[in-house]
C-alpha positions in Angstrom: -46.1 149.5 162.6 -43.0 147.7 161.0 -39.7 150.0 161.0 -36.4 150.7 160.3 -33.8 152.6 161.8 -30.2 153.8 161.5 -29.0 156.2 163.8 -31.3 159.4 163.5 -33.1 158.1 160.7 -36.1 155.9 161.0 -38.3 154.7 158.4 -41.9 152.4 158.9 -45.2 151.8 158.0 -48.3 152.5 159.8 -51.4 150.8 158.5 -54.7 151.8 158.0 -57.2 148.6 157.2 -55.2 146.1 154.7 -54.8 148.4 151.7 -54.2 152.1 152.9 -50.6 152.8 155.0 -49.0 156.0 156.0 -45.0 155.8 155.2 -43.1 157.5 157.8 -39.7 159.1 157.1 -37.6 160.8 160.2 -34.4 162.7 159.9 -32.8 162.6 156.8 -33.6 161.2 153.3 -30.3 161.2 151.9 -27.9 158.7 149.7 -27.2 157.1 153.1 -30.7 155.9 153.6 -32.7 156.5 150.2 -32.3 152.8 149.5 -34.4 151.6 152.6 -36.9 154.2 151.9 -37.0 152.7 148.0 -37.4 148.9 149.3 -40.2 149.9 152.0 -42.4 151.8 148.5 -41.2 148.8 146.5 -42.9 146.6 149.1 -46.3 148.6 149.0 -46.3 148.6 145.8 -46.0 144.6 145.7 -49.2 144.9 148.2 -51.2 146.9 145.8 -50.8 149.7 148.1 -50.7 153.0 145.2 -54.3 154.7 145.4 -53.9 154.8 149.8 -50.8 155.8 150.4 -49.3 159.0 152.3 -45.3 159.6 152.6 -45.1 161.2 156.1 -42.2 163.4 155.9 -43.9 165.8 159.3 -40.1 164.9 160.9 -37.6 164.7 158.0 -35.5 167.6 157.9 -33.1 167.0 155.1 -33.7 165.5 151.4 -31.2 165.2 149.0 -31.3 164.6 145.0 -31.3 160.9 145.8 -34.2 161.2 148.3 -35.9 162.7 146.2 -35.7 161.3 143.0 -37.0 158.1 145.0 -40.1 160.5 145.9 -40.5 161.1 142.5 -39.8 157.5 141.3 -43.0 156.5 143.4 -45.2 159.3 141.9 -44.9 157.9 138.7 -45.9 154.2 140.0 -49.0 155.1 141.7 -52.2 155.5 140.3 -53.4 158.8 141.9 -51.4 161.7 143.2 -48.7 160.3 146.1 -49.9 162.1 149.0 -46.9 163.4 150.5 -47.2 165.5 154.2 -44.4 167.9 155.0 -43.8 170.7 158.2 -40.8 171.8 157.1 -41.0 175.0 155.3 -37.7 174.7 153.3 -38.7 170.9 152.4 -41.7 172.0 151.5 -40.0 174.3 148.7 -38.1 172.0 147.4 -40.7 168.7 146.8 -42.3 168.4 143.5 
């Protein structure tokens, strides 16, 4: 898994075989962090990585317009439906 991580928030990629990878986001997706989040999609994308990939979001408890416009930003680059995995009920409400 390759990772980055400031303060509370953590961001990385677990792979599955060469062209499937799970991105993980922790804590919160916010203006403060949405740009790391942006270059770790930007670099799946570069890999070819659109019809196999899930956005963890199980432990991110906070997403702001920012966060989530870079959500949305990568939904309209892939090929099929960005597969997107949230707990948290109020997240949940709030992602397209």
């Amino acid at each position: 898994a390759e990772e980055f991580r400031c303060g509370k928030f953590m961001c990385g990629t677990e792979w599955a075989g060469d062209r499937a990878a799970v991105l993980v986001v922790k804590g919160e997706l916010d203006m403060h962090n949405s740009e790391d989040v942006s270059h770790e999609l930007d670099r799946l994308h570069a890999r070819g990585i659109d019809d196999h990939l899930v956005v963890d979001l199980t432990e991110c408890v906070f997403v702001d317009s920012i966060g989530l416009s870079v959500l949305i930003s990568a939904q309209h680059r892939v090929k099929s439906p960005l597969n997107v995995v949230v707990a948290n009920e109020p997240l949940r409400r709030v992602l397209p």
